[in-house]
PyMOL CGO cylinders between C-alpha atoms (Angstrom):
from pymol import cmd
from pymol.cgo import CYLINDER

trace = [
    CYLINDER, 0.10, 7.73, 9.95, -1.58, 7.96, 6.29, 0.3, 1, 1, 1, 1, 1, 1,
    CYLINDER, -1.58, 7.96, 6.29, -4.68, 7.72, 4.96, 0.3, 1, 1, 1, 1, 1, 1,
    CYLINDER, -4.68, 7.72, 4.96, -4.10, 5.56, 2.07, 0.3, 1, 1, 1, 1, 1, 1,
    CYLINDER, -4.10, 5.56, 2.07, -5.04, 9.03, -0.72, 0.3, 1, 1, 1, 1, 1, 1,
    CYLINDER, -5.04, 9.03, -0.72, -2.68, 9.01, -3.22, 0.3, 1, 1, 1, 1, 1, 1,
    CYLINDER, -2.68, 9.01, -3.22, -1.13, 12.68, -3.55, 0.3, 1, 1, 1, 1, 1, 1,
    CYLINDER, -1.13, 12.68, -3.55, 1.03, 11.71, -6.83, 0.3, 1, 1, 1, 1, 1, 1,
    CYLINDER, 1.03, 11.71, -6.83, 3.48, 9.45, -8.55, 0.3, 1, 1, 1, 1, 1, 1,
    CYLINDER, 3.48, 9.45, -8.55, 7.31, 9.88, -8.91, 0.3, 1, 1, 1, 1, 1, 1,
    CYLINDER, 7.31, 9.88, -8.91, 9.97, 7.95, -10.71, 0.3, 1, 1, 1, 1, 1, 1,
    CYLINDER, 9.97, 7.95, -10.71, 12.97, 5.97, -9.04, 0.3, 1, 1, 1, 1, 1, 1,
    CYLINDER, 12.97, 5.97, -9.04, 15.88, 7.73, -10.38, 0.3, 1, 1, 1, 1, 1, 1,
    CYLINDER, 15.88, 7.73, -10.38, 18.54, 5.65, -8.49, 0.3, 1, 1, 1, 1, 1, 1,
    CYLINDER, 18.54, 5.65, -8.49, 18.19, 2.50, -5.93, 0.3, 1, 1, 1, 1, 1, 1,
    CYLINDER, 18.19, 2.50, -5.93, 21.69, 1.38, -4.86, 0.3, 1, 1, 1, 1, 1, 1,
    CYLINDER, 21.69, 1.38, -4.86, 22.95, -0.99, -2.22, 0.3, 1, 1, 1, 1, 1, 1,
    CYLINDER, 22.95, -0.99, -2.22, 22.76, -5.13, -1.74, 0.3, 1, 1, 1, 1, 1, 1,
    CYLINDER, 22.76, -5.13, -1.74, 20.75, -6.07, 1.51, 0.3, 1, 1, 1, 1, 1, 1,
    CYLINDER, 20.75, -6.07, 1.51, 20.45, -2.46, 2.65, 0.3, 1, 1, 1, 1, 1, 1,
    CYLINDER, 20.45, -2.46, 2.65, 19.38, 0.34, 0.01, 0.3, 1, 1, 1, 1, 1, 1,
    CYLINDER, 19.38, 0.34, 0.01, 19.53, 3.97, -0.93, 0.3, 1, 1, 1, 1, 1, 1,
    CYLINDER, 19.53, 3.97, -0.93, 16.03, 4.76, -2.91, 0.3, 1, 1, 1, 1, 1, 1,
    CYLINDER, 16.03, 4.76, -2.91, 16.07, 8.14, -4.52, 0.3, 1, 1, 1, 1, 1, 1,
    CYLINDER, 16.07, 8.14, -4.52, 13.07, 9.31, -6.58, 0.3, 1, 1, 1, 1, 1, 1,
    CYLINDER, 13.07, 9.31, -6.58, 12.23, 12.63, -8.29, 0.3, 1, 1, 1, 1, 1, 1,
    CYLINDER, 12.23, 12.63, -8.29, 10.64, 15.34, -5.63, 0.3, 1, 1, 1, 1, 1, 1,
    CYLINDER, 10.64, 15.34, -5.63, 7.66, 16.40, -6.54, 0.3, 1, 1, 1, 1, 1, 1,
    CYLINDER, 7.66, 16.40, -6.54, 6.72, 19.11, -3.99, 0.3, 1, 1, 1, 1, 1, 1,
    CYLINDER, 6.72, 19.11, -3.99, 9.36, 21.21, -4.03, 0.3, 1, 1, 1, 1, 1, 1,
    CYLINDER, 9.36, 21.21, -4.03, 9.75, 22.43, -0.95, 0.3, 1, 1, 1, 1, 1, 1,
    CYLINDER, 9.75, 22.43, -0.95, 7.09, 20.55, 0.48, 0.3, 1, 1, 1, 1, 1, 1,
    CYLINDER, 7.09, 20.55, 0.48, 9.20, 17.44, 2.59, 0.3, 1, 1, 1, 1, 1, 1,
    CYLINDER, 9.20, 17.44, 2.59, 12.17, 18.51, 4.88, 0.3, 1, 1, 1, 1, 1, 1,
    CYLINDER, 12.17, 18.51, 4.88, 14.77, 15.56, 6.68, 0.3, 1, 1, 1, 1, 1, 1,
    CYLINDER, 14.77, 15.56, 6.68, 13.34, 13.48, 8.77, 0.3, 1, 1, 1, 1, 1, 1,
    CYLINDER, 13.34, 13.48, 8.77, 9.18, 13.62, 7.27, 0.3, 1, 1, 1, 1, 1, 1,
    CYLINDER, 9.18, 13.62, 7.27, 7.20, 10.22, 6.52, 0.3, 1, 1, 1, 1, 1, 1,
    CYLINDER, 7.20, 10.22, 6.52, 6.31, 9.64, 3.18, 0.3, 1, 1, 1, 1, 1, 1,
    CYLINDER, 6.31, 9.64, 3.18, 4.63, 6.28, 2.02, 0.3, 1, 1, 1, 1, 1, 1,
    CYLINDER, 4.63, 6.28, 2.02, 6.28, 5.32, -0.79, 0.3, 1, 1, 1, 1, 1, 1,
    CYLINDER, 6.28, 5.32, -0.79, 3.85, 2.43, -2.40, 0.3, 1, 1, 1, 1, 1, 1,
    CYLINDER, 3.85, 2.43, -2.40, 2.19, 2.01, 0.86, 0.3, 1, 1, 1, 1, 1, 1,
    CYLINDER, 2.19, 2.01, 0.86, 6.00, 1.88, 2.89, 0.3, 1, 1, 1, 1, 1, 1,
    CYLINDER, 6.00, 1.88, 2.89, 6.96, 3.98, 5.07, 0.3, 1, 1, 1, 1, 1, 1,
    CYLINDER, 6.96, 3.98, 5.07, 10.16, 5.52, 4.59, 0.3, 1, 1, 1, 1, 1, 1,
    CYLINDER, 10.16, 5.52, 4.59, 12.17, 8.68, 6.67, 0.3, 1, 1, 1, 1, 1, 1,
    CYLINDER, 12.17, 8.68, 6.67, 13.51, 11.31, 3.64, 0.3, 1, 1, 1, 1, 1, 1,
    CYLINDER, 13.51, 11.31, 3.64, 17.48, 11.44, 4.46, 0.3, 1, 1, 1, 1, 1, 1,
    CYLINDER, 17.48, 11.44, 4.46, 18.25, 13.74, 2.18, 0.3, 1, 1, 1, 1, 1, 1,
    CYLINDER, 18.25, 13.74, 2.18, 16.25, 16.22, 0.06, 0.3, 1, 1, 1, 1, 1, 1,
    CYLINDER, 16.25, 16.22, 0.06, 16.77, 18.70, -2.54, 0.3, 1, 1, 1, 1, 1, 1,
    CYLINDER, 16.77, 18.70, -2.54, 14.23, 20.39, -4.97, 0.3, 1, 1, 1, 1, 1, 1,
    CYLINDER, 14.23, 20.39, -4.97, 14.89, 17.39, -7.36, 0.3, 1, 1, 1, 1, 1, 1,
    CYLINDER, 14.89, 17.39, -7.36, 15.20, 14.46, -5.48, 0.3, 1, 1, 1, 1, 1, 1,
    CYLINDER, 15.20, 14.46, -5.48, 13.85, 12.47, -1.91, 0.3, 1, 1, 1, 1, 1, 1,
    CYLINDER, 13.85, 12.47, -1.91, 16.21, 9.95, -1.10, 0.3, 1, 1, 1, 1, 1, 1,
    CYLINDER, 16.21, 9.95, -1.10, 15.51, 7.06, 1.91, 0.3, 1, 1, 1, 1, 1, 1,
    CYLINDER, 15.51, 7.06, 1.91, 17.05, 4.48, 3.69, 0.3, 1, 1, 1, 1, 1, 1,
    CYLINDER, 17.05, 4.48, 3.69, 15.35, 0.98, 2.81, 0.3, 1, 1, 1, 1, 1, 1,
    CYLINDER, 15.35, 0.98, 2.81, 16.39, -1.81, 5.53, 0.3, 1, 1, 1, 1, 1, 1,
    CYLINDER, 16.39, -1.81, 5.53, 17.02, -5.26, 4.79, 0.3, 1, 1, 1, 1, 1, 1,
    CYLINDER, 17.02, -5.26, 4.79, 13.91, -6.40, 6.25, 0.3, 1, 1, 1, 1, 1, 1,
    CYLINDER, 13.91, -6.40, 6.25, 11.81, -3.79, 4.54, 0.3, 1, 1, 1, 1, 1, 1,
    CYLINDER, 11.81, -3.79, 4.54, 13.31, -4.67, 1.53, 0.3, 1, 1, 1, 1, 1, 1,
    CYLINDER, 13.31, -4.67, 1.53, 12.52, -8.38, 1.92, 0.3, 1, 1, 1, 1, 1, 1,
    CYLINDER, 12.52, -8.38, 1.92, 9.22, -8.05, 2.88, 0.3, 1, 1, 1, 1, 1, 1,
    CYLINDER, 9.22, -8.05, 2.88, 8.06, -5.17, 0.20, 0.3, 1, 1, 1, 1, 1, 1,
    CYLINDER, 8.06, -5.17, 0.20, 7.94, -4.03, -3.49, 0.3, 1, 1, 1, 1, 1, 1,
    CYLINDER, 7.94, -4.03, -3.49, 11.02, -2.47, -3.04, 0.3, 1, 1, 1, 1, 1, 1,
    CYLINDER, 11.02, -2.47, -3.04, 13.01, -5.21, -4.14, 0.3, 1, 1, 1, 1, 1, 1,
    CYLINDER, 13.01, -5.21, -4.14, 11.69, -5.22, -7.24, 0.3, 1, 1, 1, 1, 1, 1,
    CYLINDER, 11.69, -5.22, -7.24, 12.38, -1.39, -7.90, 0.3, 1, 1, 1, 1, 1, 1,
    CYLINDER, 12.38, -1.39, -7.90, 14.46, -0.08, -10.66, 0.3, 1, 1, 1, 1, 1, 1,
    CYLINDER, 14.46, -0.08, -10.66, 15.58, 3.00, -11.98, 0.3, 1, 1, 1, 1, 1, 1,
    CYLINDER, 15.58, 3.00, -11.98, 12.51, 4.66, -14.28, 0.3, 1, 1, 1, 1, 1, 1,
    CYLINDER, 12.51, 4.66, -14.28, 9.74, 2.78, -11.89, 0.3, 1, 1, 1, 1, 1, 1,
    CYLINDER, 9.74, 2.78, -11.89, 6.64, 4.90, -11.07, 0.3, 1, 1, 1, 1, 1, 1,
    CYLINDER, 6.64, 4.90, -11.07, 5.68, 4.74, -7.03, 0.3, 1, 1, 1, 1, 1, 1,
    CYLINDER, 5.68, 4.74, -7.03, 2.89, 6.22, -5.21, 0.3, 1, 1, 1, 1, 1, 1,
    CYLINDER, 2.89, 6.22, -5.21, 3.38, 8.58, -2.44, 0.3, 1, 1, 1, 1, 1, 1,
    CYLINDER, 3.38, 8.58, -2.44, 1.31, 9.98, 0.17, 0.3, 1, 1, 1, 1, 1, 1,
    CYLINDER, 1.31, 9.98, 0.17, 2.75, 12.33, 3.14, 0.3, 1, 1, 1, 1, 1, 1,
    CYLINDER, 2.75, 12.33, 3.14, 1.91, 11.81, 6.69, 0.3, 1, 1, 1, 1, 1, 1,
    CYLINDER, 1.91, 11.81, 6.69, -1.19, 13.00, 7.54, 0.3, 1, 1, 1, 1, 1, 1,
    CYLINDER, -1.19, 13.00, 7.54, -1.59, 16.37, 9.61, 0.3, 1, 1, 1, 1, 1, 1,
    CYLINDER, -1.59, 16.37, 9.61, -4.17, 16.49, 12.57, 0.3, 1, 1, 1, 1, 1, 1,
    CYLINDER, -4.17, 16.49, 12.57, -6.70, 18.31, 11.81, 0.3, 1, 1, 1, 1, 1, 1,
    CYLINDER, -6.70, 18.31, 11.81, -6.87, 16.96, 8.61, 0.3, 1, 1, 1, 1, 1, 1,
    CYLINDER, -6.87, 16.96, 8.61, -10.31, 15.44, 6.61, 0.3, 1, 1, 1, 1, 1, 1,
    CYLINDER, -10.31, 15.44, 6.61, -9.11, 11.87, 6.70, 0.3, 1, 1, 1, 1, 1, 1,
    CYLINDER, -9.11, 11.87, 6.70, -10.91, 10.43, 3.37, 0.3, 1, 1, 1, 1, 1, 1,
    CYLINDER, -10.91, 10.43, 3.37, -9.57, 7.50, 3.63, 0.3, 1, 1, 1, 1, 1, 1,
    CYLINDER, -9.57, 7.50, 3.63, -8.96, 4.79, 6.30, 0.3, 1, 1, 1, 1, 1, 1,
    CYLINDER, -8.96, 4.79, 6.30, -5.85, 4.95, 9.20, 0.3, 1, 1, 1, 1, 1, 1,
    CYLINDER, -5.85, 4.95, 9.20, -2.77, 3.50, 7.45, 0.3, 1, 1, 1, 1, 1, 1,
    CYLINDER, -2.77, 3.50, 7.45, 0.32, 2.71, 9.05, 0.3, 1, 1, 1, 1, 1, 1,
    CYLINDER, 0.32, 2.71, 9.05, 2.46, 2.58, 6.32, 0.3, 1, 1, 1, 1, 1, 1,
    CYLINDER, 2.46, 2.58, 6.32, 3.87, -0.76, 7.84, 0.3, 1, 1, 1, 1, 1, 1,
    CYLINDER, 3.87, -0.76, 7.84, 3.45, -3.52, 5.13, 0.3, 1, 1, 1, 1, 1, 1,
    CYLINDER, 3.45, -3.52, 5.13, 1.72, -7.18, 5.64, 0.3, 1, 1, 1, 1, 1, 1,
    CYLINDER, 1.72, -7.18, 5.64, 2.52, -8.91, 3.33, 0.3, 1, 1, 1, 1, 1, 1,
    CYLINDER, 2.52, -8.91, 3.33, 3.32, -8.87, -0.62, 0.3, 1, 1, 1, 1, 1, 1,
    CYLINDER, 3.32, -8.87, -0.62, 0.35, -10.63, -2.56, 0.3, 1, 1, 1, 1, 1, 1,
    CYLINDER, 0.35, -10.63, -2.56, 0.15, -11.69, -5.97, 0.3, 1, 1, 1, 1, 1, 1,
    CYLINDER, 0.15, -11.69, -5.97, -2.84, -10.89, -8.29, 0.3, 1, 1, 1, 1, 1, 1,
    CYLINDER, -2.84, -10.89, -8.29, -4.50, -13.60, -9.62, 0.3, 1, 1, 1, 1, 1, 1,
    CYLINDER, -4.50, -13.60, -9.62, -7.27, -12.07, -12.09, 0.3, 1, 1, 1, 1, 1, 1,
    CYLINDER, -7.27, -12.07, -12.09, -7.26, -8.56, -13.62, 0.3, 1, 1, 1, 1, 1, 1,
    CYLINDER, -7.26, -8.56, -13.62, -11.11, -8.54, -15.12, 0.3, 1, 1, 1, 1, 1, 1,
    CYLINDER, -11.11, -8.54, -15.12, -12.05, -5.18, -17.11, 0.3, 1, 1, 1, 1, 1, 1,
    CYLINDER, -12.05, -5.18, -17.11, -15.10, -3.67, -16.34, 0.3, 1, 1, 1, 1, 1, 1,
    CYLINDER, -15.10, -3.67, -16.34, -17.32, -0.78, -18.62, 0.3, 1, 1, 1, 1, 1, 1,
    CYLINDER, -17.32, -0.78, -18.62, -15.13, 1.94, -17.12, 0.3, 1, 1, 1, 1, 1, 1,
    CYLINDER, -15.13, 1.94, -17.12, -13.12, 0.66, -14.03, 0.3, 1, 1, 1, 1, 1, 1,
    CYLINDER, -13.12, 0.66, -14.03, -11.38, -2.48, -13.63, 0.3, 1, 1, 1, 1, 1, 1,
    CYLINDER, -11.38, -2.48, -13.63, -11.94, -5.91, -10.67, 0.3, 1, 1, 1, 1, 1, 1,
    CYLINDER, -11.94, -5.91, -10.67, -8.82, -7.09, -9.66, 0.3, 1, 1, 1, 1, 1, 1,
    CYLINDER, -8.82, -7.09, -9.66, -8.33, -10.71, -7.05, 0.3, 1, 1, 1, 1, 1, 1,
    CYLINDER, -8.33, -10.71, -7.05, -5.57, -10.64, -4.73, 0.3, 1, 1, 1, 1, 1, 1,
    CYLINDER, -5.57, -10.64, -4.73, -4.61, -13.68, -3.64, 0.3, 1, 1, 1, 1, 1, 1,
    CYLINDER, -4.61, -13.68, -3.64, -3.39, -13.92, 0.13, 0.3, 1, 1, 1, 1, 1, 1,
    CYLINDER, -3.39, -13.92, 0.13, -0.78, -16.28, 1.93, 0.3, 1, 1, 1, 1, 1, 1,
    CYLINDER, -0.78, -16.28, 1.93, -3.09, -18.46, 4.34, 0.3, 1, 1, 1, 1, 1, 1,
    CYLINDER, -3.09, -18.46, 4.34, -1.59, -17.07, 7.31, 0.3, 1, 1, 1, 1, 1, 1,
    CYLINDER, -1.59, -17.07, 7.31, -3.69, -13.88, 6.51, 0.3, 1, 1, 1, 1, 1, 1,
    CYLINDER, -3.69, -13.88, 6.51, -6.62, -15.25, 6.10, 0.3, 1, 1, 1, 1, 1, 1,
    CYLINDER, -6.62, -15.25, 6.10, -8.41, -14.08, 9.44, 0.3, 1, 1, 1, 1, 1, 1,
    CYLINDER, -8.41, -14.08, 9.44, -8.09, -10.71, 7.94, 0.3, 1, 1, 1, 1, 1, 1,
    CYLINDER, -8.09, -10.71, 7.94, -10.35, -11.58, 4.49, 0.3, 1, 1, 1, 1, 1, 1,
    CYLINDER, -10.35, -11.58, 4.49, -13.59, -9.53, 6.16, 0.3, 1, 1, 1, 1, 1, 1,
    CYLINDER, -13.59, -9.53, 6.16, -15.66, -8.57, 2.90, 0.3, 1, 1, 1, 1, 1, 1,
    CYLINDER, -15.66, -8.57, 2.90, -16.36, -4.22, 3.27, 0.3, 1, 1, 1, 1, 1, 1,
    CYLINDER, -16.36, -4.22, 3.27, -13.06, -3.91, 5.16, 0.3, 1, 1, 1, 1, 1, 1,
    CYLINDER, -13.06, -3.91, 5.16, -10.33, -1.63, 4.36, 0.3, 1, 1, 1, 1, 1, 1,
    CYLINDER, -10.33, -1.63, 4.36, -7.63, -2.47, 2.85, 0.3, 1, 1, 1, 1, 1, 1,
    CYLINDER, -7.63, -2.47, 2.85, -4.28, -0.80, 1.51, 0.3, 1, 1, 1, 1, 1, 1,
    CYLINDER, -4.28, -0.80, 1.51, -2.96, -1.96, -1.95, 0.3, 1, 1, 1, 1, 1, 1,
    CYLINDER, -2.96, -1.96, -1.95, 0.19, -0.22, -3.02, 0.3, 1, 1, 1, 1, 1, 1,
    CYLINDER, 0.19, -0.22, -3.02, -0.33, 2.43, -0.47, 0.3, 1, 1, 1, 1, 1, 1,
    CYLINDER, -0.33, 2.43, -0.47, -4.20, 2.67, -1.99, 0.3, 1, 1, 1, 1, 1, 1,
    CYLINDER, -4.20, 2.67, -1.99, -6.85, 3.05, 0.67, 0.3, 1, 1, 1, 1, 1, 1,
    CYLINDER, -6.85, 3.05, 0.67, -9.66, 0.22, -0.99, 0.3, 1, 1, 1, 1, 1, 1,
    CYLINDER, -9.66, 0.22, -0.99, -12.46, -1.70, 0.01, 0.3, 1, 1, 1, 1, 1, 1,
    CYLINDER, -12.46, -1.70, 0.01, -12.73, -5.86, -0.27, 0.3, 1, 1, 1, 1, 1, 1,
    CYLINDER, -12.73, -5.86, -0.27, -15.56, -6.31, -2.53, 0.3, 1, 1, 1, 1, 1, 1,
    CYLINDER, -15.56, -6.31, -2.53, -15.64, -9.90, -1.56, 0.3, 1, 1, 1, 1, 1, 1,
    CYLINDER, -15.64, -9.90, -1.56, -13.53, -12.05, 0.09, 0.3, 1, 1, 1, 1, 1, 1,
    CYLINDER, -13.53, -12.05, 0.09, -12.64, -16.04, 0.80, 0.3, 1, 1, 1, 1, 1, 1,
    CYLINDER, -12.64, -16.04, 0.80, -10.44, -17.76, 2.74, 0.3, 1, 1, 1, 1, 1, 1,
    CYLINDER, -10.44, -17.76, 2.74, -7.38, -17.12, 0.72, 0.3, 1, 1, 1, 1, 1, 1,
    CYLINDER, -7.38, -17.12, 0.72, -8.00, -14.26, -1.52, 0.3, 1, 1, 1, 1, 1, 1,
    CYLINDER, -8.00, -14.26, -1.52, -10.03, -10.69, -1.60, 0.3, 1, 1, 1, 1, 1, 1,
    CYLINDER, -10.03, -10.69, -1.60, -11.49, -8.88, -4.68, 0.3, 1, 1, 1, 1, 1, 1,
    CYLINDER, -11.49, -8.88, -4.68, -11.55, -5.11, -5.13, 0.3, 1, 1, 1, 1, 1, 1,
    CYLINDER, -11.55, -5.11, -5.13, -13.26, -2.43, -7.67, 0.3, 1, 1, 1, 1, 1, 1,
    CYLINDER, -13.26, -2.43, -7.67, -10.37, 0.33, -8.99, 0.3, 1, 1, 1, 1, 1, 1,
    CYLINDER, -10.37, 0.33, -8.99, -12.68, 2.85, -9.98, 0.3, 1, 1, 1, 1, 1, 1,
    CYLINDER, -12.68, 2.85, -9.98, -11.71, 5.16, -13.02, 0.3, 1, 1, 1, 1, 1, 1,
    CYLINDER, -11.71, 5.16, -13.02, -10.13, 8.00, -11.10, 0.3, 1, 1, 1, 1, 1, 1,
    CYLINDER, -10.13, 8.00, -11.10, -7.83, 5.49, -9.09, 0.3, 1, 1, 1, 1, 1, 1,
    CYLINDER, -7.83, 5.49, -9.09, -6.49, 4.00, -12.23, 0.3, 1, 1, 1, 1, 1, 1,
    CYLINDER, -6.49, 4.00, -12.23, -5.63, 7.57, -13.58, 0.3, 1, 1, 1, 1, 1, 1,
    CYLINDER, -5.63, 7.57, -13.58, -4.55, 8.86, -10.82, 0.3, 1, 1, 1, 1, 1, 1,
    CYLINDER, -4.55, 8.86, -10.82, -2.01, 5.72, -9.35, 0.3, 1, 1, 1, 1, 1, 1,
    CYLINDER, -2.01, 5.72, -9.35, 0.19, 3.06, -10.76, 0.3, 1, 1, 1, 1, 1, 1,
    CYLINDER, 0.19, 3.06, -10.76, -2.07, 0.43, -10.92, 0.3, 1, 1, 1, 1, 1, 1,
    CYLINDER, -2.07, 0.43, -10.92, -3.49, 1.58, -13.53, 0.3, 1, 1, 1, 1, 1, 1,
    CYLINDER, -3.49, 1.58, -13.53, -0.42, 0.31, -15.96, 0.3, 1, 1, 1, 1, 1, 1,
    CYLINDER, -0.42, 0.31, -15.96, 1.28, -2.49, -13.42, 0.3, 1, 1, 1, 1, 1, 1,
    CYLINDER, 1.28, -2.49, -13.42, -1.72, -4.45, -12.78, 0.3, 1, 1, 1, 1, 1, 1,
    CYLINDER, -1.72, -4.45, -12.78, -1.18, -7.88, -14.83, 0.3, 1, 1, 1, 1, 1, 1,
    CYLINDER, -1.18, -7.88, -14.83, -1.82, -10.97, -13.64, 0.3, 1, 1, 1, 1, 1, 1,
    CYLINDER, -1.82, -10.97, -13.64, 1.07, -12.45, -11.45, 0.3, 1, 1, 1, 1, 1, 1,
    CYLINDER, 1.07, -12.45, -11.45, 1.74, -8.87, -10.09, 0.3, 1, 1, 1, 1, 1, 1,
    CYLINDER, 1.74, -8.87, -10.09, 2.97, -8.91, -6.41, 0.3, 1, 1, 1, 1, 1, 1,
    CYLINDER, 2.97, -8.91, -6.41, 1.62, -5.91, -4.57, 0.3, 1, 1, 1, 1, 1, 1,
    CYLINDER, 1.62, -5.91, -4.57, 2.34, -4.64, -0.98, 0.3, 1, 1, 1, 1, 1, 1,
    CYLINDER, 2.34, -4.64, -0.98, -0.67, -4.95, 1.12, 0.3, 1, 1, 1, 1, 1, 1,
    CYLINDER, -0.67, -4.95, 1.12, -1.60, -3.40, 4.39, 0.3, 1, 1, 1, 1, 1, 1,
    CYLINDER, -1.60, -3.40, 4.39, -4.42, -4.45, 6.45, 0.3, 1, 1, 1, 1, 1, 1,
    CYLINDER, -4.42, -4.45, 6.45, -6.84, -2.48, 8.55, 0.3, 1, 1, 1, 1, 1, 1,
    CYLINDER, -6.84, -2.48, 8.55, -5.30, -1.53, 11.95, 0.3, 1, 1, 1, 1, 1, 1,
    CYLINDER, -5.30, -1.53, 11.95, -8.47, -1.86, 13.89, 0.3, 1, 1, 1, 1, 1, 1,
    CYLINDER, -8.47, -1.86, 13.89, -8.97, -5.19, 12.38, 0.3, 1, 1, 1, 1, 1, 1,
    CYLINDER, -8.97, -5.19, 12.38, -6.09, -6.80, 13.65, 0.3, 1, 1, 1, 1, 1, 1,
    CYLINDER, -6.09, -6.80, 13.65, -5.98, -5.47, 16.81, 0.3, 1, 1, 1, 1, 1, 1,
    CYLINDER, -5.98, -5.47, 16.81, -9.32, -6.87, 17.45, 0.3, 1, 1, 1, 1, 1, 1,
    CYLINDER, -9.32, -6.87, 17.45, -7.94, -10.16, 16.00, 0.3, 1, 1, 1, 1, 1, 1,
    CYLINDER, -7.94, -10.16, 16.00, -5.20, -10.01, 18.35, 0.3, 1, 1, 1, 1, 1, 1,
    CYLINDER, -5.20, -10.01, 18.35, -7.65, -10.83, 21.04, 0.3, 1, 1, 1, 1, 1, 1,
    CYLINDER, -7.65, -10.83, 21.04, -8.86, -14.39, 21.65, 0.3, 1, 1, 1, 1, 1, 1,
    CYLINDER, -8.86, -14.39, 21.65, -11.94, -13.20, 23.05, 0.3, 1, 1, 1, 1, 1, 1,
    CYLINDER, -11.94, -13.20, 23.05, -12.85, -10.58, 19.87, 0.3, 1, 1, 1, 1, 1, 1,
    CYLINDER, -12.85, -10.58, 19.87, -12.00, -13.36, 17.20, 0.3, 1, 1, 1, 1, 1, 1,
    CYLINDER, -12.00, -13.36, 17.20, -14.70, -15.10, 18.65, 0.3, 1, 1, 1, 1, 1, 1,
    CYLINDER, -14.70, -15.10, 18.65, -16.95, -12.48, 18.73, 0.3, 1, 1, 1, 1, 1, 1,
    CYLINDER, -16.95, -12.48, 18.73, -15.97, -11.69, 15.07, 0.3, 1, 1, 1, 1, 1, 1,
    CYLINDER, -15.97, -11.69, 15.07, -16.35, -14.90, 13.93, 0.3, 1, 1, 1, 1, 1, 1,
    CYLINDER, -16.35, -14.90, 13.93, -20.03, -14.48, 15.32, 0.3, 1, 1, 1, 1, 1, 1,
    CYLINDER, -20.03, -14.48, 15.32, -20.72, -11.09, 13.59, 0.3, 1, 1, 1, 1, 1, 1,
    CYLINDER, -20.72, -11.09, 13.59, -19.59, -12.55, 10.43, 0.3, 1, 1, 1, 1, 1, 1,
    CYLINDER, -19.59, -12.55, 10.43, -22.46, -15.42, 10.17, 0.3, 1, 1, 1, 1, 1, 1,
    CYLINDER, -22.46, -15.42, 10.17, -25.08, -13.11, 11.66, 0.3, 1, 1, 1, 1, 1, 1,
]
cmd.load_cgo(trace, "trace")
């Protein structure tokens, strides 16, 4: 479990393999991750198999691969990470899984005085989950829809976020980006009897 707040950035220094893959990316804490911790790697969750004070590596499964950002890594890309949160923890964010959606593509990048207003377009079969105010996860980035349609969401990347994550150089239009929806939100969509009663809330 995760909170979608971005501890740092690393580089890919090696991804190897066809269908299944061997990610390894620069450590940056040290001492910090032992075999066998969770560590959302652009919102994924991957198991460390092997670590030394220079390098995480992780086993990336065909299916994760398929359905994630991963496929598109190469050696020299910047990811996002975030370890599993500890109980007892503040959580600042919203509960993440770190178990991807879907990969959407960005379909406006609009600059703003100081932050920036990206739209995220969304396959249809997602649609149910297009709530404006809900949480969202965007490259392992706990966010907020702004405003929302049937097939696409906006957000506001404030300053800091930009600084502080990738998107603030990989945001373009076309992008894809791994996106996570809110856990409570689809478990209350999972039943017939709450969909109606969100469906309700949302005209009130």
């Amino acid at each position: 479990m995760f909170t979608g707040l971005i501890e740092t950035t690393s580089v890919v220094q090696s991804i190897t393999g066809s269908s299944e893959r061997t990610l390894s990316i620069h450590n940056p804490w040290n001492s910090g991750v032992v075999v066998g911790d969770s560590i959302a790697v652009d919102g994924v969750c991957l198991t460390a198999t092997t670590v030394t004070t220079e390098t995480l590596s992780f086993f990336v499964s065909a299916v994760t691969g398929a359905r994630t950002a991963a496929k598109f890594y190469r050696t020299g890309a910047v990811v996002n990470l975030e370890r599993a949160l500890k109980v007892g923890d503040r959580l600042h964010g919203h509960f993440v899984q770190g178990h991807v959606d879907t990969l959407a593509r960005v379909s406006s990048v609009q600059t703003l005085s100081q932050g920036r207003e990206v739209t995220i377009e969304i396959p249809t079969e997602f649609s149910s989950h297009l709530i404006p105010r809900a949480s969202v996860t965007v490259q392992g980035i706990s966010l907020t829809m702004a405003a929302a349609d049937s097939h696409s969401f906006s957000v506001t990347l404030i300053p800091e976020t930009l600084k502080q994550t990738t998107l603030g150089t990989i945001l373009r239009s076309g992008a894809l980006l791994n996106i996570e929806f809110d856990i409570l939100g689809k478990y209350i969509l999972s039943t017939p009897s709450d969909r109606k009663m969100m469906s309700l809330m949302e005209k009130l």
